[in-house]
Structures are given as C-alpha cells and as structure tokens.
Steps between C-alpha positions, in 0.01 A plus 500: 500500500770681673736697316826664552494905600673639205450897574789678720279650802661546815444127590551316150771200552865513471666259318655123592240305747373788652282543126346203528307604830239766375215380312159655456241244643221694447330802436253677750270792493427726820083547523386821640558445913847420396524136551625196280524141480787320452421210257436160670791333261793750700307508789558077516850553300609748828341280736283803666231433651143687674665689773791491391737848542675660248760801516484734174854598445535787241742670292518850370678652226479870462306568748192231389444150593641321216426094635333379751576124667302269731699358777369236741482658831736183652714523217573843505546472904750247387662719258527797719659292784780314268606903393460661853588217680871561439506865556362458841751216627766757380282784696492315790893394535 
C-alpha cells in the first residue's frame, strides 16, 4: 500500500497539496545487467505501456544523485514547451 515519504532527502514533499503527491508505489531491485521492472500495478496506474519512452530526470544534492523520477517522454515534451515556450516568444520579439 502506498505510503507517504516521511524522510527529508532532497526530493521529500513540502507541505499544503504539494505533500499529498509523493507516495512510494513500490519497491524494485536492480539485477546484475542493471535493469528493473516496474511493477505491472504502476505500470497500469501510469498508463505506460511496451514501447513506451520515458525521460529519467534526476536530482543531486552534494554532488550525488539524491532522486531519480520517470517522466513520460510526451509529457515531459509537454512540460519543457509550457516553461520554454514563453522565453522564446519574448526571444523572438
């Protein structure tokens, strides 16, 4: 059952609604070639499917990757384009 992240790493929730958004769905272990499989429960949760793309978005925190996120490759397109797309209509005045 997913649980609220309670620790304070570099990515652990604020407060308000923004604390209600980070859960731990599962846990995973990496075999030796370095691969792992997302459970089929968040797989059908986040909607991914076979072939699907992912970005891996990380953060560090003294100089070490602290969290690591999964970003649907369309989704983080998205993303990207609602923060850039402003800076480049002011670029191109």
């Amino acid at each position: 059952m997913p649980r609220k992240i309670k620790d304070k790493s570099c990515c652990a929730p604020g407060t308000g609604a923004a604390s209600a958004c980070c859960l731990v769905e599962a846990m995973v272990s990496v075999d030796e070639r370095g691969q792992m499989v997302l459970p089929k429960e968040v797989r059908e949760k986040a909607g991914i499917n076979s072939g699907d793309k992912l970005a891996i978005v990380s953060w560090e925190q003294n100089g070490k990757v602290c969290c690591i996120s999964l970003i649907k490759a369309g989704e983080f397109a998205d993303m990207v384009k609602g923060l850039l797309g402003p800076m480049m209509k002011e670029i191109t005045k």
